[in-house]
N, C-alpha and C positions, 0 to 999 in steps of 0.2 A: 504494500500500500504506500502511493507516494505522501510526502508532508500532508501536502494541501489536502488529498482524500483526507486523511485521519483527521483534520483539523473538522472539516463538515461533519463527517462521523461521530463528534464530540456534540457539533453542536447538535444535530438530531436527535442522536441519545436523550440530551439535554430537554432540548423538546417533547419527546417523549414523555419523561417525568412529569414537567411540566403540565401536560396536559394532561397527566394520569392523575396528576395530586387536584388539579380542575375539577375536574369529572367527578371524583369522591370529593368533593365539597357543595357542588350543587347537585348530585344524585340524588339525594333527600328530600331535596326540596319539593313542595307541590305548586300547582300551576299559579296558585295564588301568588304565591313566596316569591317567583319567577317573575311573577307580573309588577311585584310591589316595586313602588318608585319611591326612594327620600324627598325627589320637591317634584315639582309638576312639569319644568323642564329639563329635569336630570332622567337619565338610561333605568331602564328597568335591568332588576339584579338578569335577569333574561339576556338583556338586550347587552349588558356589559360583561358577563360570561361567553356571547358568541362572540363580542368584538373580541375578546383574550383570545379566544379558544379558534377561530376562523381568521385571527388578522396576516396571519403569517402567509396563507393564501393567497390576501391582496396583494402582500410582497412580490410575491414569486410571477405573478399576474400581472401588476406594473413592471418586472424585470420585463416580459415577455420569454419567461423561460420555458422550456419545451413539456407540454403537457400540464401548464397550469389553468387553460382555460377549461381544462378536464376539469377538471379539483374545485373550477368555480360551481360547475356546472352540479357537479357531486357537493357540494359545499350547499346551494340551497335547495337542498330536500333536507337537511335539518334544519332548517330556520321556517318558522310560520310567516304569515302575511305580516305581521308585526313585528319582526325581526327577534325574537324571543326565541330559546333554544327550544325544541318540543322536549315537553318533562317526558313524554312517553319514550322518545331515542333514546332521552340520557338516561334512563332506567336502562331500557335495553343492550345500551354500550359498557354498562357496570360488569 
């Protein structure tokens, strides 16, 4: 494996976690919990769990790197009309 591979490798890993320690923190949650807002123009806990959890997509998407408009495309069948993650995937993804 050259430097560079191993260096991405890291950070994926990385990622990985990341999005696994995500996941078991709003898996519990119910659709209410998901919906709830702190002010009236602030993210629903929903809405800023998918920007965490889906941002790295838009990354790869603005890169224009190969096979990210897949991953958009696969990216919103988890997200409702409201941009909220569905509590029933994240159940199912646990």
């Amino acid at each position: 494996m050259k430097e560079g591979d191993y260096s991405l490798a890291v950070i994926f890993e990385g990622w990985d976690g990341y999005q696994t320690s995500l996941l078991h923190a709003i898996q519990p949650l119910t659709r209410s919990q998901l919906e709830w807002r702190p002010g009236e123009k602030l993210r629903s806990i929903g809405e800023t769990a998918g920007h965490i959890a889906l941002g790295r997509i838009d990354w790869f998407s603005r890169m224009g790197a190969p096979g990210s408009q897949a991953l958009v495309k696969q990216a919103s069948t988890v997200r409702g009309n409201d941009s909220n993650l569905d509590p029933q995937l994240v159940g199912d993804a646990a």
